[in-house]
C-alpha positions in Angstrom: 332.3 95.7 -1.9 328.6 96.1 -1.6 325.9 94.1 0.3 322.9 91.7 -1.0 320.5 91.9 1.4 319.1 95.4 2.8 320.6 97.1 5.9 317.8 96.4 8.4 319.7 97.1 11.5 322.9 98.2 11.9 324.7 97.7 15.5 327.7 99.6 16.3 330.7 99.2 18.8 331.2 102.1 21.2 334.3 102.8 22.2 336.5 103.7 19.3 333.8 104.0 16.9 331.2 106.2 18.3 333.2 108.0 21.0 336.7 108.9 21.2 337.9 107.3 24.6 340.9 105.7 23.8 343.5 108.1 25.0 341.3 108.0 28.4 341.1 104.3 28.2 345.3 103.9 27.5 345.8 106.6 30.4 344.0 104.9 32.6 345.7 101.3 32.0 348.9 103.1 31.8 348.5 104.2 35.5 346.8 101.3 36.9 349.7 98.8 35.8 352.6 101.9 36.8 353.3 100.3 40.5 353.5 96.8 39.2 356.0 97.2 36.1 356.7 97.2 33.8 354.9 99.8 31.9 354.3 98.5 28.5 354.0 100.1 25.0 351.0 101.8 24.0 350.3 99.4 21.2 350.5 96.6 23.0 348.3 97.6 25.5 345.8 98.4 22.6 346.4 94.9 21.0 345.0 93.7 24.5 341.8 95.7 24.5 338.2 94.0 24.5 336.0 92.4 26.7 336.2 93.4 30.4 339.7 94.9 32.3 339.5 91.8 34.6 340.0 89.5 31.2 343.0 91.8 29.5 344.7 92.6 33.3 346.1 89.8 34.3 348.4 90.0 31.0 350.1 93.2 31.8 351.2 92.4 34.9 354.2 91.2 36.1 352.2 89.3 39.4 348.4 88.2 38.4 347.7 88.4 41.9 348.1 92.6 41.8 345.2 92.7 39.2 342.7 93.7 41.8 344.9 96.8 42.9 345.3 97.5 39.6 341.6 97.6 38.3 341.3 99.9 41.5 343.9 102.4 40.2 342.3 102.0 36.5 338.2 102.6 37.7 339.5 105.6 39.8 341.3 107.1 37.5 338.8 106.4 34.8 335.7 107.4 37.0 337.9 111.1 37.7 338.6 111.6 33.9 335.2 110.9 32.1 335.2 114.2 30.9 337.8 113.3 28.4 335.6 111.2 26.4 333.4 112.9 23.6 331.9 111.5 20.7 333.5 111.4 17.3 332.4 114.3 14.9 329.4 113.5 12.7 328.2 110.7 15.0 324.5 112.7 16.0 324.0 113.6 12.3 324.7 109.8 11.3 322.7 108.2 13.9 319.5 110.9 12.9 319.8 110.3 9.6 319.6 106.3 10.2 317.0 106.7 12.2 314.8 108.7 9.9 315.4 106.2 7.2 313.9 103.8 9.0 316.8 101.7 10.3 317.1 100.1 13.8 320.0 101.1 15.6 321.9 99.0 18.6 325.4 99.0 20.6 327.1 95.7 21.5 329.8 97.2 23.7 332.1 95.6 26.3 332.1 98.6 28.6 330.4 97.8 31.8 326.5 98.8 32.1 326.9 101.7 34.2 329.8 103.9 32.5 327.6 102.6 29.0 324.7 104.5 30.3 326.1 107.5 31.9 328.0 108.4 28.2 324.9 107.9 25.8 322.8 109.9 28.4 325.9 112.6 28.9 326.2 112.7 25.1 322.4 113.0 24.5 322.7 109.7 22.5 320.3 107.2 24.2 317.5 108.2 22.1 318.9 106.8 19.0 319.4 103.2 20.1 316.5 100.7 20.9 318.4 98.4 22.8 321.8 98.5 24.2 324.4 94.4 25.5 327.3 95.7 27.9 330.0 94.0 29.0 328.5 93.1 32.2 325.3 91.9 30.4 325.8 88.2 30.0 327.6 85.9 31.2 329.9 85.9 27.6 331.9 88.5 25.9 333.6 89.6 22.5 334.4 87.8 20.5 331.9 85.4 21.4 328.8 86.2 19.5 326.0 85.9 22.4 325.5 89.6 22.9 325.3 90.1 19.0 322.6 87.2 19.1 320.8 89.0 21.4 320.6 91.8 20.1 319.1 90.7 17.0 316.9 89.0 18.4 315.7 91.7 20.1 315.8 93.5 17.1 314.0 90.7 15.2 316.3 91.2 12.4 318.1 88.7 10.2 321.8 88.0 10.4 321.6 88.9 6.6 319.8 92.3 6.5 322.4 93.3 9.8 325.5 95.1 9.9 327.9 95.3 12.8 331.0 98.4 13.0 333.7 98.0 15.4 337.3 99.1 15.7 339.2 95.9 17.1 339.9 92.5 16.4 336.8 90.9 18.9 334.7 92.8 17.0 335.5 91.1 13.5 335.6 88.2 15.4 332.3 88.0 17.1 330.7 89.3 14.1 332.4 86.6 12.1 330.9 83.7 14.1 327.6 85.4 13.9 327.6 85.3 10.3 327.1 89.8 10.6 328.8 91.5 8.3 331.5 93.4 10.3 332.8 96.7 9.1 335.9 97.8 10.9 337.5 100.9 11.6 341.9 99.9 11.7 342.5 103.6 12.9 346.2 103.7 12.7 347.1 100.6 13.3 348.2 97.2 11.4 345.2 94.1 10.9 346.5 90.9 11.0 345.7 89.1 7.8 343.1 86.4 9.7 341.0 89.7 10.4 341.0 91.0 7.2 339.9 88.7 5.8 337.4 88.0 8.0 336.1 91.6 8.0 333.7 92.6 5.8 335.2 96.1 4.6 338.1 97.9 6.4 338.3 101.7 6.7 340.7 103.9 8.2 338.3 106.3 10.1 334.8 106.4 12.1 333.5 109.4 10.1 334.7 107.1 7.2 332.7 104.3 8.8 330.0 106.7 8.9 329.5 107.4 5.1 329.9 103.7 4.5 327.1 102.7 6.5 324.7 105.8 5.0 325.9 104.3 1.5 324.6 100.6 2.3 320.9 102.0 3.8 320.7 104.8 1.2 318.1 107.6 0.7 318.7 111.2 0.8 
């Protein structure tokens, strides 16, 4: 499947597709929801994800009204553990090699603005990105495609000449309704067929993501 128009811009997700912090991210759930039972499986918790822990909370709980508590447990937890998040392998050579091609390079995340910040600067990856829509942002969130809107606004790109990578279903989504073409990384896990086909390519892998994108800018 190939694209039209030329790759202008190209907006990426961050958790799941440029840093691995999913096994930090289940952890952390995983204990903030242990003194509320009951614990729940792994992929449903990860069905669940996107948008900001006060959305996806209340669901894995057996009282609503313990999802305070619970986002305590889950921000301490996470806030002790960052070191456990890295990028995934490749991602500097990818972003440098976008870059020198002459491609603008964004992140519509749903993490919150501060933990956003404190990875790309940790990671040395700020300096690739000219602008940056976090969870905490805007007054919407994925799937709703606001933050995408703004970004290529910002941008001043078209929809057409813009591509958006994710690894979940609000990332299809949002891109979807933004009329983005939305590449998205499954990992190991099963798509529904509503976001397939809604999707504009599906890969298993971000370093497989990776060569896809390289493929639709092109140059050496």
């Amino acid at each position: 499947m190939s694209r039209t128009s030329p790759t202008d811009a190209v907006v990426f997700d961050l958790d799941g597709t440029l840093v691995d912090s999913l096994p930090l991210v289940l952890q952390a759930i995983t204990h903030a929801i242990e003194p509320f039972g009951p614990l729940r499986p792994t992929m449903e918790i990860f069905a669940r994800l996107g948008g900001p822990p006060e959305r996806f909370m209340p669901g894995l709980l057996n009282d609503p009204r313990d999802t305070p508590a619970a986002l305590a447990r889950m921000e301490r937890f996470h806030r002790e553990n960052h070191h456990m998040i890295l990028p995934f392998a490749g991602v500097n050579v990818v972003l440098e090699k976008l870059r020198n091609r002459g491609v603008s390079l964004a992140i519509w995340t749903g993490r919150d603005r501060a933990t956003t910040d404190w990875l790309l600067e940790h990671h040395g990856l700020t300096r690739y990105f000219e602008t940056v829509v976090c969870g905490d942002d805007l007054p919407t969130h994925k799937p709703d495609p606001q933050g995408l809107r703004e970004i290529l606004r910002r941008l001043d790109v078209q929809v057409q000449n813009a591509l958006f990578v994710g690894d979940a279903d609000v990332d299809v989504l949002g891109g979807f309704a933004c009329e983005v073409d939305t590449l998205l990384i499954r990992h190991s896990r099963d798509i529904e067929a509503e976001i397939l086909a809604k999707s504009w390519r599906l890969v298993t892998t971000p370093v497989e993501s990776y060569q896809v994108v390289l493929g639709c800018v092109g140059g050496e």
